[in-house]
PyMOL Python script that loads the backbone (N, CA, C, O; Angstrom):
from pymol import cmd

cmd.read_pdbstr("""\
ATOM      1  N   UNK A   1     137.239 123.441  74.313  1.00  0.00           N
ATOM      2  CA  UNK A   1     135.972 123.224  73.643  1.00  0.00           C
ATOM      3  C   UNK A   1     135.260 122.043  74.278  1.00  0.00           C
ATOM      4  O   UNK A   1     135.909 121.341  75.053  1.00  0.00           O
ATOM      5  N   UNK A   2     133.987 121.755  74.027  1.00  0.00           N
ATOM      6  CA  UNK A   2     132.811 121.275  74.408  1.00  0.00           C
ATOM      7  C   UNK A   2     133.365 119.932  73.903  1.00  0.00           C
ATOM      8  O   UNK A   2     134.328 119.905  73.137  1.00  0.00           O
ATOM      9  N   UNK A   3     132.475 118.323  74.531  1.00  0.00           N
ATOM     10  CA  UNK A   3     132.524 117.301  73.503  1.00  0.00           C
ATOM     11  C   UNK A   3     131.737 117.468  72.593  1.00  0.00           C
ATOM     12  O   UNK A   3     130.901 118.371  72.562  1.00  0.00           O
ATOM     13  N   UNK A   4     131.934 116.482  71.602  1.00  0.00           N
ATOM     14  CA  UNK A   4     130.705 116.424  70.449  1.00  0.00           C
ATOM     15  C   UNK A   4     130.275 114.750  70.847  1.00  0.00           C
ATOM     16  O   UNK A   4     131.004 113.845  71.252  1.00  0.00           O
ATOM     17  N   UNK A   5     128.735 114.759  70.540  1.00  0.00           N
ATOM     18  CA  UNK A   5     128.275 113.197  70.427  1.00  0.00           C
ATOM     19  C   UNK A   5     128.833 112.223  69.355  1.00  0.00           C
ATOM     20  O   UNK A   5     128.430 112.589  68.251  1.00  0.00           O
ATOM     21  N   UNK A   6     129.213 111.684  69.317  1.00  0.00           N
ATOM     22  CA  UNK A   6     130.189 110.890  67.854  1.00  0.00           C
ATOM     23  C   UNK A   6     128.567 110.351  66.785  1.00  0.00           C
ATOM     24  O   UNK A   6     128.468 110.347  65.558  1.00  0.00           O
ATOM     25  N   UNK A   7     127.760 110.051  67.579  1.00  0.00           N
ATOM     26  CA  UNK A   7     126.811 108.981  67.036  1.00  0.00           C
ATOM     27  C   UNK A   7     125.516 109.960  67.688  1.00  0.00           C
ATOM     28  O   UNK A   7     125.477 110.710  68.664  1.00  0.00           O
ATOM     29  N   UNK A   8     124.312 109.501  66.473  1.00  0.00           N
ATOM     30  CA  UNK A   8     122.993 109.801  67.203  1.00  0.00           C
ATOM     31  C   UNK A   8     122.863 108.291  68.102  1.00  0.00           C
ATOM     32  O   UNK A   8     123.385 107.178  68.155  1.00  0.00           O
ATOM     33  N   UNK A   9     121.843 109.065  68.715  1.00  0.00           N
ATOM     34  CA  UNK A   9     120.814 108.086  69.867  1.00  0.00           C
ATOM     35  C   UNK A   9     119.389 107.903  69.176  1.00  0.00           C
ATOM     36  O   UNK A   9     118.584 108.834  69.143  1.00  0.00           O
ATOM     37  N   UNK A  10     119.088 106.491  68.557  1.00  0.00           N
ATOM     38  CA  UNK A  10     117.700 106.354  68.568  1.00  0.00           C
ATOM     39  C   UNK A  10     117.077 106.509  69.273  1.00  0.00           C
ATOM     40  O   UNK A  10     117.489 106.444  70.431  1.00  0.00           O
ATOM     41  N   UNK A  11     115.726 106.803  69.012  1.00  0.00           N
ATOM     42  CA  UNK A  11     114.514 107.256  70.218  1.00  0.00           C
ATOM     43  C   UNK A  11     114.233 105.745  71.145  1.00  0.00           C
ATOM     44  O   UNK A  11     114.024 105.907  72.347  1.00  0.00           O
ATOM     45  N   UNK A  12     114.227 104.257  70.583  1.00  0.00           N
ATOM     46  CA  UNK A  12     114.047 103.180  71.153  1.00  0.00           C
ATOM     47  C   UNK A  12     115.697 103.478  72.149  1.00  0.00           C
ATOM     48  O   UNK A  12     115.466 103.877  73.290  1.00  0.00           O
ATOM     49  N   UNK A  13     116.920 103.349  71.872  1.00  0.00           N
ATOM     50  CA  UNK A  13     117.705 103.324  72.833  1.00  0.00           C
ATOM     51  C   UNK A  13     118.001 104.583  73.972  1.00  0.00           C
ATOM     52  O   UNK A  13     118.830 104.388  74.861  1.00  0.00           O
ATOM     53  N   UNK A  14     117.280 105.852  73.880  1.00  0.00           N
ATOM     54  CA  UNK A  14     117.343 106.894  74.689  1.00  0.00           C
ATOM     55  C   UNK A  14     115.732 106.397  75.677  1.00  0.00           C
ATOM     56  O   UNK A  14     115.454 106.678  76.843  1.00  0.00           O
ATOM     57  N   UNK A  15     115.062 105.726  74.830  1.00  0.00           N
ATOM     58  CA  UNK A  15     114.038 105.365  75.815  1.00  0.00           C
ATOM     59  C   UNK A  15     114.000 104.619  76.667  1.00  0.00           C
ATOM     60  O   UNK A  15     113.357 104.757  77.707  1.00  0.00           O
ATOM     61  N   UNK A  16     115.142 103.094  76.160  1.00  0.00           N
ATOM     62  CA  UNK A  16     115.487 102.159  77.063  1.00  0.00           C
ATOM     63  C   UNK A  16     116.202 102.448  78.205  1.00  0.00           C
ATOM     64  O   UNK A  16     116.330 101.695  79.171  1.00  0.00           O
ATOM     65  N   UNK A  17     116.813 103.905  78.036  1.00  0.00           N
ATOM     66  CA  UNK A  17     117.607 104.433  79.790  1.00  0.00           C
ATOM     67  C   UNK A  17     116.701 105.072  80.223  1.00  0.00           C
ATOM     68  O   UNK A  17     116.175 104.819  81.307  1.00  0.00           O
ATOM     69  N   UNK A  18     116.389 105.914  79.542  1.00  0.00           N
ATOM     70  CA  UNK A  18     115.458 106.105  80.486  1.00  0.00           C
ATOM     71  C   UNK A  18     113.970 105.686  80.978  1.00  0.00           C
ATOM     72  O   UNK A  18     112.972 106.397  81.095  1.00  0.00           O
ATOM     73  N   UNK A  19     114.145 104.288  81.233  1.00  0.00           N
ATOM     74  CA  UNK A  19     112.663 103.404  81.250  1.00  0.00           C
ATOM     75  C   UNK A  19     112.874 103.528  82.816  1.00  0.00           C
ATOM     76  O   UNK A  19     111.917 103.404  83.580  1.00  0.00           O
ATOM     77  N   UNK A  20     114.306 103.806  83.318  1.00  0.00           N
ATOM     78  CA  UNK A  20     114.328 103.845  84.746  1.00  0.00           C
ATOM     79  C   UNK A  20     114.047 104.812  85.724  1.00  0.00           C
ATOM     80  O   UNK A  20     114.265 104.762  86.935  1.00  0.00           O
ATOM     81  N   UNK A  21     113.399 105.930  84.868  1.00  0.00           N
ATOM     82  CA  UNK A  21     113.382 107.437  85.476  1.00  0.00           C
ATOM     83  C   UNK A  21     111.876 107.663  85.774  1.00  0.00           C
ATOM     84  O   UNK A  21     111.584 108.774  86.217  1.00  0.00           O
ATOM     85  N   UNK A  22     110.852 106.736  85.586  1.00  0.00           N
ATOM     86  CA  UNK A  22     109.221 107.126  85.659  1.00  0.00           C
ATOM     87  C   UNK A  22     109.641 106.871  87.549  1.00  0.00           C
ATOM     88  O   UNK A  22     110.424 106.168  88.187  1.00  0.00           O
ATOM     89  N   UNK A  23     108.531 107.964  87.877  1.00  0.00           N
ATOM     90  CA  UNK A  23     108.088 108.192  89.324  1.00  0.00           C
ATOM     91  C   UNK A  23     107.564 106.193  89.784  1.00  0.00           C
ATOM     92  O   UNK A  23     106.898 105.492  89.022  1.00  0.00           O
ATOM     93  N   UNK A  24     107.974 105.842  90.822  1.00  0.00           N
ATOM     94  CA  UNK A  24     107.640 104.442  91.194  1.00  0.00           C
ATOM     95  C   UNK A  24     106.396 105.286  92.472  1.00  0.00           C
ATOM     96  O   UNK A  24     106.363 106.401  92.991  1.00  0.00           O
ATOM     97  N   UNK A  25     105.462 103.974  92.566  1.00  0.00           N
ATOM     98  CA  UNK A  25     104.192 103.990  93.468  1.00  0.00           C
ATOM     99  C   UNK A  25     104.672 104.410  95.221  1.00  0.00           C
ATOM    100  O   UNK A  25     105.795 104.051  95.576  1.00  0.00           O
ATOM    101  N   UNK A  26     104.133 104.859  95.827  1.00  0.00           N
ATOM    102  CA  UNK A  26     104.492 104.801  97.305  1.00  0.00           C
ATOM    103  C   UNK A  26     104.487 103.691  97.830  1.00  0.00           C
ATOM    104  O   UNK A  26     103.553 102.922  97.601  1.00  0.00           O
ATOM    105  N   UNK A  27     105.331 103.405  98.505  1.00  0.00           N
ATOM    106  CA  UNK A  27     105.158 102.012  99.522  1.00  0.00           C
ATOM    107  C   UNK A  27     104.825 102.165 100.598  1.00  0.00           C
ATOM    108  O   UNK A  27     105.726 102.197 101.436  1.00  0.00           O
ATOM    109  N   UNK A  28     103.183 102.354 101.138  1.00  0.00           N
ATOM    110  CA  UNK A  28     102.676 102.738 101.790  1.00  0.00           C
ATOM    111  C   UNK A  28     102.294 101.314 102.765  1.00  0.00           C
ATOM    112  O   UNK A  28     101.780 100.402 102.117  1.00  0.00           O
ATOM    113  N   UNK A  29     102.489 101.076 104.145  1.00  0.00           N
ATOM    114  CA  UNK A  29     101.564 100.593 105.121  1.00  0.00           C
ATOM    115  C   UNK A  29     101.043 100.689 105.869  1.00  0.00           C
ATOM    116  O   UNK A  29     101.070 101.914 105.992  1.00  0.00           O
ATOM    117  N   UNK A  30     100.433 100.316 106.681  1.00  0.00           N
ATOM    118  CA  UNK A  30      99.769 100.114 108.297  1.00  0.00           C
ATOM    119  C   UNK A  30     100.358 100.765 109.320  1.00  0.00           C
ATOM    120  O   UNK A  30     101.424 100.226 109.618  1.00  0.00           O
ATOM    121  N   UNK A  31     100.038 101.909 110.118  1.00  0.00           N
ATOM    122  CA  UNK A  31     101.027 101.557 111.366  1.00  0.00           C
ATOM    123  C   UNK A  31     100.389 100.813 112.547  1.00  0.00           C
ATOM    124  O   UNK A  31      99.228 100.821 112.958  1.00  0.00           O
ATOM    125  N   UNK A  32     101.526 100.144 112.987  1.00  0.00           N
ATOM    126  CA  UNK A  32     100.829  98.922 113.891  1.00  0.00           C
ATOM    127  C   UNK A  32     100.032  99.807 114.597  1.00  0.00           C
ATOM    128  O   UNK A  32      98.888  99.358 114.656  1.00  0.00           O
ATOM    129  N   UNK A  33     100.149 100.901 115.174  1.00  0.00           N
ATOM    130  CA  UNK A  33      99.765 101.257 116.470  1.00  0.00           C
ATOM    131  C   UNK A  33      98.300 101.905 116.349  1.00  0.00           C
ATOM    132  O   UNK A  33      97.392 101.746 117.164  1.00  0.00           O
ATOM    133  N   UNK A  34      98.259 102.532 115.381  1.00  0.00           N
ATOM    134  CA  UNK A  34      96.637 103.640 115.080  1.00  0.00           C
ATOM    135  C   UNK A  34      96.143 103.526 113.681  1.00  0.00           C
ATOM    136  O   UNK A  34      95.158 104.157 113.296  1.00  0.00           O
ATOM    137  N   UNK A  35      97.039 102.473 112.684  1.00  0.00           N
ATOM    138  CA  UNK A  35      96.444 101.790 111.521  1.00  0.00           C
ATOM    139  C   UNK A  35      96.054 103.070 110.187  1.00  0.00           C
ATOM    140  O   UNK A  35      95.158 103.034 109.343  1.00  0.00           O
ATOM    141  N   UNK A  36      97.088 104.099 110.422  1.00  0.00           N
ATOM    142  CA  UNK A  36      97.010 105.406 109.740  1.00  0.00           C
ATOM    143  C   UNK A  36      98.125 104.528 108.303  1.00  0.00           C
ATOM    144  O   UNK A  36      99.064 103.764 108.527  1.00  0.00           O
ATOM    145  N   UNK A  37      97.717 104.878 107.186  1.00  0.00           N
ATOM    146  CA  UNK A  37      98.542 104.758 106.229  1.00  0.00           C
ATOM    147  C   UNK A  37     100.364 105.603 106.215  1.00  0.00           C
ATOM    148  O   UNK A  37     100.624 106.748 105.848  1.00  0.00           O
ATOM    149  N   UNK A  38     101.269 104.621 106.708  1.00  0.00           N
ATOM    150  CA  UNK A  38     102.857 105.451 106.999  1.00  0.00           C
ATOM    151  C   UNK A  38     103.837 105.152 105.795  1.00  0.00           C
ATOM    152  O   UNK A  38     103.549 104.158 105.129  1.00  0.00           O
ATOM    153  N   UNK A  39     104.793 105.769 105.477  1.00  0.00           N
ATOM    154  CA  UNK A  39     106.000 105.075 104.308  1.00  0.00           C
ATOM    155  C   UNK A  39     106.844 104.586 105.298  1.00  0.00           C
ATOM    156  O   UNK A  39     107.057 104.939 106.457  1.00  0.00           O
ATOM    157  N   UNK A  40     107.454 103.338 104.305  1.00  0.00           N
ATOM    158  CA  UNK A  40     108.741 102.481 105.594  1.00  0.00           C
ATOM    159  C   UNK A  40     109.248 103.587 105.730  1.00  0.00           C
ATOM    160  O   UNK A  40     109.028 104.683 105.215  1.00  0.00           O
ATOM    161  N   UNK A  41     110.380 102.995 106.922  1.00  0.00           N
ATOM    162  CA  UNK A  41     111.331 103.770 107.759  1.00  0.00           C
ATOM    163  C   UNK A  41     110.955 105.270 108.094  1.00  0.00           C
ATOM    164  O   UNK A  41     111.717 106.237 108.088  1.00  0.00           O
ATOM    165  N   UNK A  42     109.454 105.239 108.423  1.00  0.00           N
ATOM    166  CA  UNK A  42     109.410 107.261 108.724  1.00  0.00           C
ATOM    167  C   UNK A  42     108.843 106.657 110.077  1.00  0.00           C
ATOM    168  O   UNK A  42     108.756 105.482 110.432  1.00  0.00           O
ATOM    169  N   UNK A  43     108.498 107.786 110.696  1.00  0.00           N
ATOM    170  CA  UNK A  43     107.156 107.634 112.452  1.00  0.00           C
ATOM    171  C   UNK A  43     106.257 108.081 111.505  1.00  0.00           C
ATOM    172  O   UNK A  43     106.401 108.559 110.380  1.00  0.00           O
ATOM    173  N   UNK A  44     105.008 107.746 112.404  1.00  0.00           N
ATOM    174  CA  UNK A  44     103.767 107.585 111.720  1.00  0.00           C
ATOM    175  C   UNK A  44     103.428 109.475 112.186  1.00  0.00           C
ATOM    176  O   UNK A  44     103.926 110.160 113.078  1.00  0.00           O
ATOM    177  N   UNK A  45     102.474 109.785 111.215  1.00  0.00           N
ATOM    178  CA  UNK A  45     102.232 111.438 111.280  1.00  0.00           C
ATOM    179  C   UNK A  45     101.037 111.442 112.075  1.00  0.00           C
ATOM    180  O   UNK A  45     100.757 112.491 112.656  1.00  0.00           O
ATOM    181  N   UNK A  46     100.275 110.430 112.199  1.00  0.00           N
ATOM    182  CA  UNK A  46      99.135 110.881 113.156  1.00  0.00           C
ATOM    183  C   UNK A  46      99.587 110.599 114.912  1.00  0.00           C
ATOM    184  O   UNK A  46      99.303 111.287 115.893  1.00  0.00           O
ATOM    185  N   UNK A  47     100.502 109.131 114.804  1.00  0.00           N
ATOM    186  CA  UNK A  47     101.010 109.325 116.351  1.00  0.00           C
ATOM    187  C   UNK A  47     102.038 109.249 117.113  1.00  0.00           C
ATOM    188  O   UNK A  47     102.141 109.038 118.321  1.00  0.00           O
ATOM    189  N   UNK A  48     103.127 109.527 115.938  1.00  0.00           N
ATOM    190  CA  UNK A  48     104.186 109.289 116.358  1.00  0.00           C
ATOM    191  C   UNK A  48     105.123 108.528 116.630  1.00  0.00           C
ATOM    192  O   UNK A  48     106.213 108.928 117.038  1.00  0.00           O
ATOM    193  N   UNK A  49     104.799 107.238 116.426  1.00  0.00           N
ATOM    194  CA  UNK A  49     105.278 106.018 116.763  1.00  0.00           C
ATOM    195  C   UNK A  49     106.438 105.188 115.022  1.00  0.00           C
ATOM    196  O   UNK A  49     106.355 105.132 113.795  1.00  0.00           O
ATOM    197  N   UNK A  50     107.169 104.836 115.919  1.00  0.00           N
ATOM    198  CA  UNK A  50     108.075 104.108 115.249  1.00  0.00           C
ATOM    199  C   UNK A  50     108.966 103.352 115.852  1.00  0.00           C
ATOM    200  O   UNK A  50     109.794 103.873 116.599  1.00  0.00           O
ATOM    201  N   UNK A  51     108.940 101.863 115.606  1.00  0.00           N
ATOM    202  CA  UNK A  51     109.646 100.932 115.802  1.00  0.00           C
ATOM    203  C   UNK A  51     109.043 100.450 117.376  1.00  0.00           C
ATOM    204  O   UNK A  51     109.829  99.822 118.086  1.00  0.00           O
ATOM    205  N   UNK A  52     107.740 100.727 117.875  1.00  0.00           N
ATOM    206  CA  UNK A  52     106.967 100.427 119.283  1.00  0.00           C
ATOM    207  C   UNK A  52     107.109 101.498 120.094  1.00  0.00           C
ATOM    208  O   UNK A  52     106.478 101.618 121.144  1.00  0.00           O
ATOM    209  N   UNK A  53     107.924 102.319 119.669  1.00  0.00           N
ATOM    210  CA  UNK A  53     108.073 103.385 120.568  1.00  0.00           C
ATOM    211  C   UNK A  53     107.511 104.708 120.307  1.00  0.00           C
ATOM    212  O   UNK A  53     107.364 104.934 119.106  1.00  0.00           O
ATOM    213  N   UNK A  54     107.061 105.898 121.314  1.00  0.00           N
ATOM    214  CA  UNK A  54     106.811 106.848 120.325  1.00  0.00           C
ATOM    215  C   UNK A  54     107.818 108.018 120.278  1.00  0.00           C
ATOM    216  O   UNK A  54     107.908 108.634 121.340  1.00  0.00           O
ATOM    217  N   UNK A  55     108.451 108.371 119.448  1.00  0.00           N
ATOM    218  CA  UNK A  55     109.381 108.995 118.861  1.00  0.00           C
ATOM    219  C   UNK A  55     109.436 110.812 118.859  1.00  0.00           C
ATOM    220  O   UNK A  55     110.508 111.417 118.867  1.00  0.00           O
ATOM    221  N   UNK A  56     108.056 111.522 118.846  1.00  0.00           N
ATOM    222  CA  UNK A  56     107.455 112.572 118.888  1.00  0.00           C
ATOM    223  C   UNK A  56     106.138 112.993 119.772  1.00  0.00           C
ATOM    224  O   UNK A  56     105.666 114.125 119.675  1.00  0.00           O
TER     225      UNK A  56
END
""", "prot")
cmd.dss("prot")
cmd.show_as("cartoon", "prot")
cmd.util.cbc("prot")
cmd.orient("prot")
């Protein structure tokens, strides 16, 4: 058989876990090279470049 929950969950303490689950903002910057909006750690989509080099 299945568990059972022993206890309810108030709506304030099921909300407090999950206060960590909302979608967070993009962390969007610059790329040095053609100044196109990139996310860290990707190559940039308009030229390819990542880390001074171009990659694609």
């Amino acid at each position: 058989m299945g568990g059972v929950p022993v206890k309810h969950h108030t709506k304030s303490k099921v909300g407090r876990r999950r206060s960590h689950l909302a979608k967070k903002p993009l962390k969007l910057s610059a790329c040095p090279n053609c100044k196109a909006p990139i996310l860290s750690h990707k190559a940039c989509k308009q030229c390819g470049h990542y880390g001074g080099k171009t990659v694609r």
